[in-house]
C-alpha positions as MATLAB code, in Angstrom:
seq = 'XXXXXXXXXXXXXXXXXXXXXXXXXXXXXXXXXXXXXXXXXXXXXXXXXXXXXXXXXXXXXXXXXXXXXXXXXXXXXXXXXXXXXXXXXXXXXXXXXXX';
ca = [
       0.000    0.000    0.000;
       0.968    3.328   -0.495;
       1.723    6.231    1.493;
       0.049    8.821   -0.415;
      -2.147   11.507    1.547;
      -5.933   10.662    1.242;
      -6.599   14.924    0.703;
      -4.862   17.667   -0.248;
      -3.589   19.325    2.618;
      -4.875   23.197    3.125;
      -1.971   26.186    3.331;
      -3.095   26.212    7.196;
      -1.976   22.857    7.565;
       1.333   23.338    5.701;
       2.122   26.238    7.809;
       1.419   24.481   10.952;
       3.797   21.559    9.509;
       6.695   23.690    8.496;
       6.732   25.625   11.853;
       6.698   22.077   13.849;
       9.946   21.145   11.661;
      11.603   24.068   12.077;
      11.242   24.221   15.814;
      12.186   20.497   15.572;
      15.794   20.729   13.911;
      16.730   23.876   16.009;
      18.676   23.398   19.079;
      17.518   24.825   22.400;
      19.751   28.037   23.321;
      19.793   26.964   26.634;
      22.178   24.155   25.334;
      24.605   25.735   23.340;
      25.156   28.928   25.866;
      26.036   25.871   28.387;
      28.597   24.634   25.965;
      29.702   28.196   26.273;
      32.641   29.238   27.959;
      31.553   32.279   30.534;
      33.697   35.419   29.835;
      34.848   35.866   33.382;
      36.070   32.212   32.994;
      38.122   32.958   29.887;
      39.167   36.616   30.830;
      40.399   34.361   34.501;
      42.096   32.225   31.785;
      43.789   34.340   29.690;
      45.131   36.393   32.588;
      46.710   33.167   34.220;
      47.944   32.123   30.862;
      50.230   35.497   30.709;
      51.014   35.949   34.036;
      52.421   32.311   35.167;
      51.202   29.769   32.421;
      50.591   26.564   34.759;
      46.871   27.959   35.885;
      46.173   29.054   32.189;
      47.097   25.591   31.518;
      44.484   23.846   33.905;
      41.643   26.330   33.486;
      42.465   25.436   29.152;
      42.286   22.246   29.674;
      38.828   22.708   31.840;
      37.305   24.319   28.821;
      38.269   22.247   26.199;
      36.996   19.020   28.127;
      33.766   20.641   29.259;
      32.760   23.589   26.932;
      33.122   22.230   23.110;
      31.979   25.939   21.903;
      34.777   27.441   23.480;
      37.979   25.197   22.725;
      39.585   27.233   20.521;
      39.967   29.885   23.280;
      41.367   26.724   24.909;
      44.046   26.045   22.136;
      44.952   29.713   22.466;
      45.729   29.966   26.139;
      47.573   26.198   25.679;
      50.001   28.125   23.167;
      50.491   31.483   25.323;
      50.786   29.797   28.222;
      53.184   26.807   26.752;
      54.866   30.068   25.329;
      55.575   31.734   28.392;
      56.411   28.744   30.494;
      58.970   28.332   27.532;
      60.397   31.189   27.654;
      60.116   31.738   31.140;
      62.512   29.035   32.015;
      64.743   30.280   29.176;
      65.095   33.682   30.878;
      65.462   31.736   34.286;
      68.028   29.429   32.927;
      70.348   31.943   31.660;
      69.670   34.681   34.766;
      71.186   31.282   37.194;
      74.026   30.746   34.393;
      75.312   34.328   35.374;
      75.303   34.117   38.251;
];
């Protein structure tokens, strides 16, 4: 048997249809602002990042396990702070081979 309609259906009924789908494939924004970083969280994270790198590192790797939206501020405070815990030692290192 087939599964054609038995009646046409009205432009009411088409309406009502298209809205249903639409709401259906949308997300709820509730959901994606809680795979949102907050900006006090990444402002906290990009301040540790330059100032000492080791507590950029941990609050990075907080947001890229538990806010997807948000992991590329993630990969940027892994490279700053990787970047100045390089180069931090490197200035370290040479200030104690002065000495």
């Amino acid at each position: 048997m087939s599964q054609l309609p038995d009646r046409k259906r009205q432009a009411d009924d088409l309406k009502r249809l298209r809205l249903q789908h639409a709401m259906a494939v949308r997300p709820p924004i509730g959901a994606i602002k809680r795979q949102m970083a907050h900006g006090f969280l990444l402002f906290l994270g990009y301040l540790l990042c330059l100032a000492g790198g080791a507590g950029g590192l941990l609050v990075a790797l907080f947001i890229a396990v538990r806010k997807p939206r948000s992991r590329h501020h993630a990969a940027l405070m892994f490279i700053l702070a990787v970047l100045v815990l390089v180069f931090g030692i490197r200035y370290y290192l040479s200030q104690a081979d002065a000495a």
